[in-house]
Each structure stands twice: as C-alpha cells, then as structure tokens.
C-alpha angles and dihedrals in degrees: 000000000000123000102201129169107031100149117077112297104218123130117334123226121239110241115066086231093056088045090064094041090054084046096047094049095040090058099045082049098057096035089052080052091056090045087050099051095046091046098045093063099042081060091046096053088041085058092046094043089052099032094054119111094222127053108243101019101109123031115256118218093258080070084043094056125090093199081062082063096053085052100056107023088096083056103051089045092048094048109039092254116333122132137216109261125264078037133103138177086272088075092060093051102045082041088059089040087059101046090050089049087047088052095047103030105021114216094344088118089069091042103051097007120052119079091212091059088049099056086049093059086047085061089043085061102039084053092059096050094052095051092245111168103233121226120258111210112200123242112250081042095057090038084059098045094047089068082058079079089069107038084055091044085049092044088042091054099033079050094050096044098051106040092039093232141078102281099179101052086089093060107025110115094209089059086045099056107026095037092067093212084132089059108047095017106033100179104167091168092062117019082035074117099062102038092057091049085057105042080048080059099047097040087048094045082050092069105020124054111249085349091176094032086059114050105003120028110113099196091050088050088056091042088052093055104038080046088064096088101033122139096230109062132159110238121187104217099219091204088060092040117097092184101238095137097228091133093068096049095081100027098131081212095044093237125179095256103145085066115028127114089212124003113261118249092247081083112121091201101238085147087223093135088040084054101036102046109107096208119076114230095017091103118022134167105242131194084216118120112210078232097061103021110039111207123261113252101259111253110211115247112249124243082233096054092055098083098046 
C-alpha cells in the first residue's frame, strides 16, 4: 500500500519540476519544525535540571534519553527492578517507545526526532551557507565506517554491563552538548574528555553529512537493525526509475538509492528522495515489511524510457 502526499496539500504549482521543488521544501519545513520542537524542550528541561536549587528534583536528559533504557534494561531484569545509575523508569518506557516507533517507522526517529540530528543538520546547512565544500566520503569507505555505529553500540553495552553504570555518559556528544554542562559547570580539567570528543563531532559533521549518525552513533546502529524489519519502508520500482540520480543527491546519510531494490535501514526517513524523484511511482513509502513483502527484483530502467 502507497502512502502518497504527506507534505502540506495547499495549492499546487503548474510545472511538474516546481511541484517537487514545493514538495521537497514543505516537508523539510515541517520536518525542521518537528526537530525544533523536540529539541526546544530537551534544552528546556537541561536549563531547569541545572538551574534547580535542590539535586533530584528535576530529570536530567540522561533520564530523557531511550538509548539510557537499552543500557540498563539487562540490569533491571537481572536485578528484579534497579536500575543503572543516572537511569529511571522514564528510560524503559521512552526505550519502548523507541522500539514501537522503529517497528513501525523505521529510523524516522533519527530523522524528525533527535536533537542531534538535528544540530547536524544546523551545520549541513551552515555549511551550505559558507560555501564549504562538503566531504565526500567514498563508497566502499563509508560501507566500511558505517559498521563503526555497531562496534560502539557492542563496546557501550559490554561497558555498561559490566561496570553497572552508564559508561558512556562521560563521552557521549549528545549529553555534552545538550546537556549544557559546558555552559553553567565548565570544567575543562575533568570533562576536557568529553568535550573533545564533541567539538571532533561538530568539526566532522561540519564537513561530512550526518558524520556521527553515520559511523558512530549507537543508538542509530541499534535503530538500523531493529529497522530491518519495519512495516513502512521506501522501495525504488525499477520499471518508474529512469536512473538520473536525482534522488541521492539530498539524502542527509548518503544512501544507494538510485539503485536500491528497498531502501536500507540506515534510512532516517526525511522523505527527501521520496520528494525529489521526478517520476511518480519510481520511489514510494510502503507499508510493506521486506519480511512479509520481499522486494521485487529491480527491473532497469530502458534508454528509451529516459526522455518520457
């Protein structure tokens, strides 16, 4: 089944090319809007949790944050309900939150709900505006990195166990930064750690698109294997493509889309191939799951077919 339409449906322009360029900037609107709004209130809660009088009181974002309930859900199960420290009931239920969202969604969470994702689409865009050349990674590089999103995810969840606390809380760039420890509590001499680690993630995402989300996110390695088995899934119809590429050109994660059968999990569903693709029906948002709906051998598109 096609899910078509889902950018704002006002009036639509004449020419098929300025209709995909309407689609393509409603839906990062209103996908920027989402970002915003998710990552207005982490900050808000990071100002109120530093700002109150009394330690406790108010949950800090490692409390805030679903990757905190992947961590320490071994050791509530092994322990009849405790939890690591740093971590509260509020991280099992935005972690299953997460996991429903995966199933269902795929990686849209990191697409229109993280806040890191979203500052690294803040230096995409920045980029942009300073006329920075990006970096363009080559393929069997970047095939090789992605799998650094794992092995941290592996190191992260063998740290935690055995050590019985969030490990990586002193290291992880999202905490860092969102967390605004820099900004009431500067402590060069102890966190110095962690806020290299942060400005090496900034200064990478910088040049290259989605630099952490790409190759060494954990919580994005567990959302892109858990996401290979989600219902809504992009899928490229070899017999509508016309292979012009134009669909790569705006994914944010630099994915093979042009010619994949079924868009790889590592997808973080911002629909910009969907939008951009000047064929109708060549790329389409499925409620097919590659589990239950095996993808269609790919037909190649014909020399004749370009033009039309």
């Amino acid at each position: 089944m096609s899910i078509d339409n889902l950018y704002l449906d006002v009036k639509s322009p004449k020419t098929p090319a300025v209709s995909r360029r309407y689609r393509m900037v409603w839906t990062d609107r209103i996908r920027h809007l989402v970002q915003f709004g998710f990552t207005a209130f982490i900050l808000y809660m990071a100002v109120v949790h530093n700002t109150a009088e009394t330690d406790g009181v108010t949950a800090s974002i490692d409390a805030l944050c679903p990757f905190g309930g992947l961590e320490t859900v071994w050791r509530w199960i092994s322990s009849g309900g405790q939890y690591v420290s740093k971590t509260h009931l509020s991280n099992l239920v935005l972690g299953l939150g997460l996991l429903i969202g995966v199933v269902f969604a795929g990686g849209a969470f990191c697409g229109w709900v993280c806040p890191f994702g979203a500052l690294q689409d803040l230096l995409a865009w920045i980029r942009g505006k300073l006329h920075i050349k990006p970096i363009e990674v080559p393929e069997k590089v970047d095939r090789i990195l992605r799998y650094g999103r794992f092995v941290v995810l592996a190191f992260v969840l063998i740290q935690t166990i055995t050590l019985v606390k969030l490990w990586f809380a002193d290291w992880d760039p999202y905490r860092t930064i969102f967390g605004l420890g820099w900004l009431f509590e500067f402590n060069p001499a102890e966190a110095w750690g962690a806020y290299l680690v942060a400005a090496i993630i900034l200064i990478a995402s910088l040049f290259v698109e989605r630099a952490w989300c790409r190759y060494a996110c954990p919580l994005g390695g567990a959302i892109s294997l858990i996401g290979k088995v989600s219902f809504l899934r992009i899928r490229r119809n070899g017999e509508s493509c016309k292979s012009c590429n134009i669909c790569e050109k705006p994914c944010p994660v630099k994915l093979p889309v042009a010619t994949a059968k079924t868009i790889s999990s590592d997808c973080i569903g911002c629909l910009a191939c969907v939008q951009s693709c000047p064929r109708k029906g060549a790329l389409e948002v499925q409620l097919a799951p590659t589990w239950l709906v095996p993808s269609v051998p790919s037909v190649p598109a014909k020399m004749g077919n370009a033009g039309k």
